[in-house]
C-alpha positions in Angstrom: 65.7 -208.8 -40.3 66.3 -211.5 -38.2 63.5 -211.9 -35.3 61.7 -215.4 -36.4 58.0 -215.4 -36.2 55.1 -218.4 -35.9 56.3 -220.6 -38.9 53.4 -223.1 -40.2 53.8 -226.5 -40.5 52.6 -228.4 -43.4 52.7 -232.5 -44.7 55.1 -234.4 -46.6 57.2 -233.4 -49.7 56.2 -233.8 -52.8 55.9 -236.6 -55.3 58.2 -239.2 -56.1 59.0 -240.0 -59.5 58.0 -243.5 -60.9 59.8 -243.4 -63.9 63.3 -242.8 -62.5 64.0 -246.0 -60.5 63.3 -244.4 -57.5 63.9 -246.2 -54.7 61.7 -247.9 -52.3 59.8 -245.3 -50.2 60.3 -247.1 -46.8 64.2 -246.7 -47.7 64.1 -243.1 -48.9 62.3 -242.4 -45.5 64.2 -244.3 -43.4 65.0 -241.3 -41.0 67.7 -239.1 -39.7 71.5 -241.1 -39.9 73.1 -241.5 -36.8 76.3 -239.6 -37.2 79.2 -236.9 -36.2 80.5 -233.9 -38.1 83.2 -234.4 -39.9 86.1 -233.0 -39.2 87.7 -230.1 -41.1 90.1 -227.6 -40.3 88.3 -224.4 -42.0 85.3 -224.1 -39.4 83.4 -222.6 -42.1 80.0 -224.0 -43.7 80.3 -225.2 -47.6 77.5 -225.7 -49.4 77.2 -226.5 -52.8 74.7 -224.2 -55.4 73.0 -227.5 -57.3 71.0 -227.5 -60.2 67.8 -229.8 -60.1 66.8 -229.7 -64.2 67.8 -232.7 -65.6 66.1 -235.1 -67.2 66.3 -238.2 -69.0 65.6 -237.5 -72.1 65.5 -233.5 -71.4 66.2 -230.3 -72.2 69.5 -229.4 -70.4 71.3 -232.9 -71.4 69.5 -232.8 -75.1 69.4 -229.0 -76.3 71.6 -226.3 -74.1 74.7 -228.0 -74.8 78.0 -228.9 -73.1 81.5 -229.4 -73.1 81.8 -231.8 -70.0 80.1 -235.1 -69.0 79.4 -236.4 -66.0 81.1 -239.8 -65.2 77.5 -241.5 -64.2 76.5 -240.5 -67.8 72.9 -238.1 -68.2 70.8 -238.4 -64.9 67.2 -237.3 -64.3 67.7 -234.9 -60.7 65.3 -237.0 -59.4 66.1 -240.5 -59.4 66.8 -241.2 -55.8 69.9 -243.3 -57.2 71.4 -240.1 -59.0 70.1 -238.2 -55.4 71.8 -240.7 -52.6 75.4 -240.7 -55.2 75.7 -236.8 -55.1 74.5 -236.4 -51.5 77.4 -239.3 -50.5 79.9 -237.1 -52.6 79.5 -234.0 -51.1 79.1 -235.7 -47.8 82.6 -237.0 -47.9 84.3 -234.2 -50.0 83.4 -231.8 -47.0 80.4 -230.5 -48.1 77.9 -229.4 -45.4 74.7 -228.6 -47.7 73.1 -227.7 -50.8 71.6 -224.5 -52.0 69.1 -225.6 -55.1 68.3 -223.6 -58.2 64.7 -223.1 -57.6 61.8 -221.8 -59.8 59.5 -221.4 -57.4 56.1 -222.4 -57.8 55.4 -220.7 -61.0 54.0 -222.6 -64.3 54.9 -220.4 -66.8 57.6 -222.3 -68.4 56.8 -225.6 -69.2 59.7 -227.7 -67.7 59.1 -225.4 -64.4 56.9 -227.8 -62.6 59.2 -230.8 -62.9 62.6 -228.5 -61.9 60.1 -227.8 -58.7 59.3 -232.0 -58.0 63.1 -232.4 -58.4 63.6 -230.2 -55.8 61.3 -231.7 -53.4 62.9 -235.6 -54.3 66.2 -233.9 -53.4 65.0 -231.7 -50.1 63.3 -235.1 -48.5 66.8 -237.3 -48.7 69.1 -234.4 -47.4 68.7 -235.2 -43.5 69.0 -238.4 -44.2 72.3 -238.2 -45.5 73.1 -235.6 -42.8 73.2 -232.3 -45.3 71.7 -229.1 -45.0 69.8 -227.4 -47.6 68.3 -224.2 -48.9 66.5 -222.6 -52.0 67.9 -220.0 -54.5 64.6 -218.6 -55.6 64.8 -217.6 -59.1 62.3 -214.6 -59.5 62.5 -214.1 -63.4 60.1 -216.4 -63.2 57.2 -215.5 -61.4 54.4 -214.2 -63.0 54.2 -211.2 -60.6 54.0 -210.4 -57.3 51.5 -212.6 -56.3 53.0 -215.2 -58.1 56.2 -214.5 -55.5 54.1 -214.7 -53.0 52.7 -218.3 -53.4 56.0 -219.4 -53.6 56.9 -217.8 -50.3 54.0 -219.6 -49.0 55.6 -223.0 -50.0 58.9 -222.2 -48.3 56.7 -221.1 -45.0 55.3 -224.8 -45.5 58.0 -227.0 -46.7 61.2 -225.8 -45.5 61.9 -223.5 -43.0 60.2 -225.7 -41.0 62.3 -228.4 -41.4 65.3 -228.9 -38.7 68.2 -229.2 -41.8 67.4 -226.2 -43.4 70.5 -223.7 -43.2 70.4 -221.1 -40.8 72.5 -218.0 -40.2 72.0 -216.0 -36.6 69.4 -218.7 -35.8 67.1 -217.7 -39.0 66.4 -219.5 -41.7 68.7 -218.2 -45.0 67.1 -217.9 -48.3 69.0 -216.6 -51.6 67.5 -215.0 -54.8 69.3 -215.3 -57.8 69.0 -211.4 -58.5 66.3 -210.0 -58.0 65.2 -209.9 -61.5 61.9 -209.4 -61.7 60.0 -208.4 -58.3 60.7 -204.8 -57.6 62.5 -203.6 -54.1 58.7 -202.3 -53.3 57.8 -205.3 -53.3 60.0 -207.6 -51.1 59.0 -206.8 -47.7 55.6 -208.4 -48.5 57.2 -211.3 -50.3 58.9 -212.2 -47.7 56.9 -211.7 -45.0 54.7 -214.6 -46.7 57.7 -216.7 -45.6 56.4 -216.7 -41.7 59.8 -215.2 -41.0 62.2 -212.8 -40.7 65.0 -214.8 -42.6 68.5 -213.6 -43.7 67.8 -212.9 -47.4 70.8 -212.9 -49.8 70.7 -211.6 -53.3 73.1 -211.7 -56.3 76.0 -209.9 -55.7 76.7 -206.1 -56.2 72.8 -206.6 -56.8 70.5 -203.6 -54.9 67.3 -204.5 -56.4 65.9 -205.4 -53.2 66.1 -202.4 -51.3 66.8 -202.5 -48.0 65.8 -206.0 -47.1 68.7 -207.3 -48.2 71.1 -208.9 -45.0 73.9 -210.1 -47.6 74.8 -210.8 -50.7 76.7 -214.1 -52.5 79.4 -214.0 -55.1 79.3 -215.3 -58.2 80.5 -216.3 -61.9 81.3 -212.6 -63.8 83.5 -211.6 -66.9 86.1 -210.1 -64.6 86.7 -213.6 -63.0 89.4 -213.9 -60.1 89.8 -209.9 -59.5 86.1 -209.1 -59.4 85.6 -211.4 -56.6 88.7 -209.8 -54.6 86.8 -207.0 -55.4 83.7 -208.3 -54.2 84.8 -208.9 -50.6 86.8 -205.4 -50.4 83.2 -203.7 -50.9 81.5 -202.7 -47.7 78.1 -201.9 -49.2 77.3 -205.8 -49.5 76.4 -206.8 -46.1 77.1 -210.1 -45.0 79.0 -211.3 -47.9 78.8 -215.5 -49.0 82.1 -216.3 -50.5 82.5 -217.7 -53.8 84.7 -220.7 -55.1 84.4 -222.3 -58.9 86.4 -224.0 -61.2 85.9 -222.0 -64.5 83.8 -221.0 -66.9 83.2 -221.9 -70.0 79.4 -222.1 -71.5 78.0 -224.1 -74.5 75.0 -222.3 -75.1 73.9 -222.7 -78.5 73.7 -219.0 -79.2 77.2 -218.5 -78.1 76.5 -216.1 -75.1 78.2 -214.7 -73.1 81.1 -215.0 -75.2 83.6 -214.6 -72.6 85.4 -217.0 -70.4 87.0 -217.8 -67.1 89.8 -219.9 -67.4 90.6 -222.9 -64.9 94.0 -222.6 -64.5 94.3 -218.4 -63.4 96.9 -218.5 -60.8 97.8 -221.9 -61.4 94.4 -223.8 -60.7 91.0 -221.5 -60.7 89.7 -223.3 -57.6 92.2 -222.9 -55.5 92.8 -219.6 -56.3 89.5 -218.9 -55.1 89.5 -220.7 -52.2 92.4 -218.7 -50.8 91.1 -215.8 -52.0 87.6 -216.6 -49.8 89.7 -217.4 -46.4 88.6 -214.8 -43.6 86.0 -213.5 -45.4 82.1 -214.6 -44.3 81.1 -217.7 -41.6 79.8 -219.9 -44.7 81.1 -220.9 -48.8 79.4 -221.4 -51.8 80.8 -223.6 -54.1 79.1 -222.4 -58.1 78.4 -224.9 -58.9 77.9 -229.1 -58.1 76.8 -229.5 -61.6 76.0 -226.8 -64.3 77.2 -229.0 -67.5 76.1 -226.1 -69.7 78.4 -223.1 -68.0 80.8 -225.7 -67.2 81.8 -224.8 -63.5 80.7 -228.1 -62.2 82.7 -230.0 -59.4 81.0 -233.3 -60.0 83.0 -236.3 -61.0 83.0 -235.9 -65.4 85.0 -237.9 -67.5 87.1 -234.8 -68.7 88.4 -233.6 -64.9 87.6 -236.8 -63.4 87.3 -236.3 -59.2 89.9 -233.7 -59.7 87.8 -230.6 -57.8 86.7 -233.1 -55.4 89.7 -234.5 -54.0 90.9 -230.5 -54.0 88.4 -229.8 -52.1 89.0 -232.7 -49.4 92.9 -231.3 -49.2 91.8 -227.5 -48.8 89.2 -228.1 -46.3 91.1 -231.0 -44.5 89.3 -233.9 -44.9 91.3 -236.5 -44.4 89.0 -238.3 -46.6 90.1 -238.8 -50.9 89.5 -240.1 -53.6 88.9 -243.4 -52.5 86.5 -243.1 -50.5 84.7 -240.9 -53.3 85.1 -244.1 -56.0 83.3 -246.2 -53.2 80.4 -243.9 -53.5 80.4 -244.6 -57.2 80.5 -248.2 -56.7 78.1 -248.3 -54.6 75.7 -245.8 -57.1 76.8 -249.0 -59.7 75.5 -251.5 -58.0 71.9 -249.8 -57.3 71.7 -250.0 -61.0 72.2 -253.3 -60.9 69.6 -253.7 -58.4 72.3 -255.2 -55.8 70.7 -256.5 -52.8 73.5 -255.7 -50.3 73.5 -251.7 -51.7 70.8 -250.7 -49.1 73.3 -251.7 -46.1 76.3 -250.2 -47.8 74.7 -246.7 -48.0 73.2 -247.3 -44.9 77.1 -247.6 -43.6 78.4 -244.8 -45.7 76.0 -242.6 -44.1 77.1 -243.6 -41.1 81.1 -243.0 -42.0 81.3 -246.9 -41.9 83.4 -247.5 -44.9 84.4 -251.5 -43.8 81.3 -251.7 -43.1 80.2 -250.7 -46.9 82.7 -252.3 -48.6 82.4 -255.5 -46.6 78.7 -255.2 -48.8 80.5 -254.3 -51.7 83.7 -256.4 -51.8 85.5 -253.6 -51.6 89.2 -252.5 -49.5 88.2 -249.8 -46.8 91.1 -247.3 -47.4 93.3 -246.7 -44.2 94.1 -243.3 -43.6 96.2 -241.4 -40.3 94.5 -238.3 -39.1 91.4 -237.4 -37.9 87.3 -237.3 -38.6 84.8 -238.9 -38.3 83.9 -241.6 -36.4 82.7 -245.4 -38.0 80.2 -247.8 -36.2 81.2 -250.7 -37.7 82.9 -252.8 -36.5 86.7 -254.6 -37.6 89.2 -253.0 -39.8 92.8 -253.2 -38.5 93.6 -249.9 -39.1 95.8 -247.6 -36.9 94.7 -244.4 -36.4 91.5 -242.7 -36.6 90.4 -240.9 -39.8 87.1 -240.0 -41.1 87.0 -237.8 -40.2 74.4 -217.9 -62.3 75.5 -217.1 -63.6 74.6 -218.8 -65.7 73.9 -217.7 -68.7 72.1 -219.5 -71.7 71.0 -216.3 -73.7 72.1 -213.3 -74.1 72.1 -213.0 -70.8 74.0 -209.7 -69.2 72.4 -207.6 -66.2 73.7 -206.2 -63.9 73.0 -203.9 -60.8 75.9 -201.3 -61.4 76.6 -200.9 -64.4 76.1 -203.5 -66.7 77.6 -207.0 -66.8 76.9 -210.4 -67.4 77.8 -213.3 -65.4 78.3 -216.7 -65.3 80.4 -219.5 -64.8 82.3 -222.3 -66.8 85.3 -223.7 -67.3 87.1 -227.0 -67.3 89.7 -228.4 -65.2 92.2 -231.4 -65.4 91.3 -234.8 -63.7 93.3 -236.4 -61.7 93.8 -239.9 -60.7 92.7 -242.0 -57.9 94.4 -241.8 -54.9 94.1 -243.2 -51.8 91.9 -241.3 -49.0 90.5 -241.2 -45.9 88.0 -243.7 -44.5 86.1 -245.0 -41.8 87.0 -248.3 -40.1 86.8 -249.3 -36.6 88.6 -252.6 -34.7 90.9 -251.4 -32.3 90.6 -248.0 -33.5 87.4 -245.7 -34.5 89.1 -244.0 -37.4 86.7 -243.6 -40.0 86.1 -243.3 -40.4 71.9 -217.8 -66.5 73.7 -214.6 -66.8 70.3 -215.2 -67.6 69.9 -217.0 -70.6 69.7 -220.2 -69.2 69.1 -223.6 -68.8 68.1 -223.1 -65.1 69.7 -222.4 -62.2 70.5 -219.6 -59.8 72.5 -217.9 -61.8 73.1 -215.2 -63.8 74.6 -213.1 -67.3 88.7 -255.0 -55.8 89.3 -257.5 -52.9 86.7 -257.8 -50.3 87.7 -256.8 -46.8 88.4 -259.2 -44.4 86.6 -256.6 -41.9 82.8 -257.8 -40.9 81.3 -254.4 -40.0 78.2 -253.9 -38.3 76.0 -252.6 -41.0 73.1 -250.1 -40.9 71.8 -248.6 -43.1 66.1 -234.6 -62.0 61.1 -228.9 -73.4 60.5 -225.9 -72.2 63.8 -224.0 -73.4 64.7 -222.2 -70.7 62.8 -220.5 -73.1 66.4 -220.3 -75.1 67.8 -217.6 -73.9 66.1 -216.6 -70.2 67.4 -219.3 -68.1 70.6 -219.0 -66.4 72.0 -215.7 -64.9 73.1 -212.8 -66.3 72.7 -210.7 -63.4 75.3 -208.7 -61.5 
């Protein structure tokens, strides 16, 4: 399936949130950023699988449980401030887009609806910060067929039709985490309600969808590092999406799935499973930016620190560290503290200017040799040019031969701070549940002397049928 048809277009996304310091609209809209790709040396699209359920107070920070923290502390998924910090991360750690956990349009879970508005807070800042983005529709929770449907209709509406949604063979892409619910019967006319003919990706070794399947993408399962070798030896699983994750290592309070994946297999999980991934599919999913409960997320916590970050940077080849990533955390400080100069500082960061930002935030550009991106500010006196589910939260086990459950977890070791990679211009651009869940699409200081020009997320996851057990 691939041919696109007429795709409607509809309004503006959805609603922002008042209560989570938001910022001003006129900011959040302020348009497409003016910048270049960043350079990497695997050609290859990453995009990060990112949960949109928190909230402050809320279910996933207050009941699921977790073993890790993140370093900015609980966030709701919708404060634009928690939304520009992560977008910035993954934006300088190499990351080309994000694929969101999404429920769909359903309102049969109570904390549905808000996981849904998240989604939409996130979807409207990604071109700004020059990401792509796509859903991972989870159907568990549709009603019925119908209920699919209507969701379908939303995606017609609200994303293919936007210009940064991620596209393979010049369709959009959308991903199910499954199927779990609609039957293979059923999915030509479910997706037909998306206007297109889209390259559809279910859960791995997953047949539940019949023949409209163009691919499948790897996940979080019992047999860790060996089943996803597996995985990409198979040559019944279409177009495969490579996998790459930390660990696994759940808190649910019911103690599922009660196995593990450890972090160090091979000597460090993630890169283990980065290798394994080379040669195999045109893009990478990354499981996951931030499920606390399974524990396979690659955001900054206080237990791994930037640790899968940084590893990232170095095994895509961004010249880009972990300087450049604490920048992004100052800057995320300062919004708290309602800092006037923070709008011109992202603004810059967005643009790869890092003089520029830390000339806002009285901060030391890091100087870096190599290649990237390229800076518009102005100054610096640097040489060369840089810049360049499972999830499981019940009992959660399915699976589509045989039967397995899935998931992810683990921890890893944090590292320090080192010096990275960074914009600056002058006399040189360089520049720089395993189902069960809690949500999710898953289964079973010195200022710079530089004056750069400056532009500018209860309803328990009903307990134990959140997070993917689904193989």
């Amino acid at each position: 399936m691939k041919m696109m048809t007429a795709i409607a277009t509809c309004g503006a996304l959805g609603l922002l949130l008042a209560a989570c310091g938001v910022a001003p609209v006129e900011e959040q809209e302020s348009g497409k950023s003016q910048q270049q790709a960043l350079q990497k040396s695997d050609a290859r699209k990453v995009y990060a699988h990112l949960m949109p359920w928190f909230e402050t107070p809320g279910f996933h920070w207050d009941t699921v449980g977790r073993h890790y923290n993140p370093q900015i502390g609980p966030y709701h998924s919708g404060d634009y401030n928690v939304i520009e910090y992560q977008l910035l991360l993954m934006k300088y750690a190499g990351i080309d887009g994000v694929i969101i956990d999404w429920p769909g349009r359903s309102t049969m879970h109570q904390d549905l609806p808000a996981n849904a508005e998240n989604t939409e807070q996130i979807v409207a800042q990604t071109a700004k910060f020059g990401l792509e983005f796509a859903v991972c529709f989870e159907d568990q929770y549709a009603t019925d067929t119908g209920d699919a449907i209507n969701s379908m209709h939303w995606v017609r509406d609200h994303y293919f039709n936007q210009p940064n949604h991620i596209k393979l063979n010049g369709v959009p892409a959308l991903y199910v985490f499954g199927p779990q619910k609609i039957a293979a019967g059923d999915w030509p006319a479910v997706l037909a309600a998306t206007g297109a003919d889209p390259m559809f990706f279910t859960l791995w070794y997953n047949d539940k969808a019949g023949g409209v399947r163009d691919g499948t993408f790897g996940w979080i399962y019992s047999d860790g590092v060996p089943g996803v070798r597996n995985y990409y030896d198979r040559a019944d699983q279409g177009t495969k999406v490579p996998v790459v994750y930390p660990g696994f290592n759940a808190a649910y309070p019911n103690g599922a799935p009660g196995w593990s994946v450890p972090y160090n297999v091979e000597g460090d999980t993630f890169t283990t499973l980065y290798n394994a991934s080379k040669g195999v599919g045109e893009t990478l999913q990354i499981a996951t930016w931030n499920d606390y409960t399974e524990g396979t997320m690659i955001e900054p916590t206080n237990e791994f620190g930037y640790k899968y970050l940084v590893s990232l940077q170095k095994l895509l080849g961004v010249t880009y560290g972990q300087a450049e990533l604490e920048i992004v955390r100052t800057l995320f400080d300062r919004r708290k503290a309602n800092d006037p100069k923070a709008a011109a500082a992202s603004t810059a960061l967005i643009n790869w200017d890092l003089a520029g930002a830390c000339a806002q935030l009285g901060c030391t550009a890091p100087v870096h040799s190599g290649t990237g991106g390229s800076a518009n500010g102005s100054a610096g006196s640097n040489s060369g040019s840089a810049g360049t589910t499972s999830r499981n939260g019940g009992t959660g086990n399915t699976s589509a031969a045989g039967s397995a459950s899935m998931s992810n977890g683990g921890v890893a070791s944090a590292s320090g701070g080192t010096a990275s990679v960074g914009p600056t211009a002058g006399a040189a651009s360089n520049d720089a549940d395993s189902d069960g869940d809690g949500g999710g699409c898953s289964l079973g200081s010195t200022p710079s002397s530089a004056s750069g020009s400056l532009l500018f997320a209860v309803a328990l996851l009903m307990a134990a049928s959140r997070r993917r057990a689904t193989s």
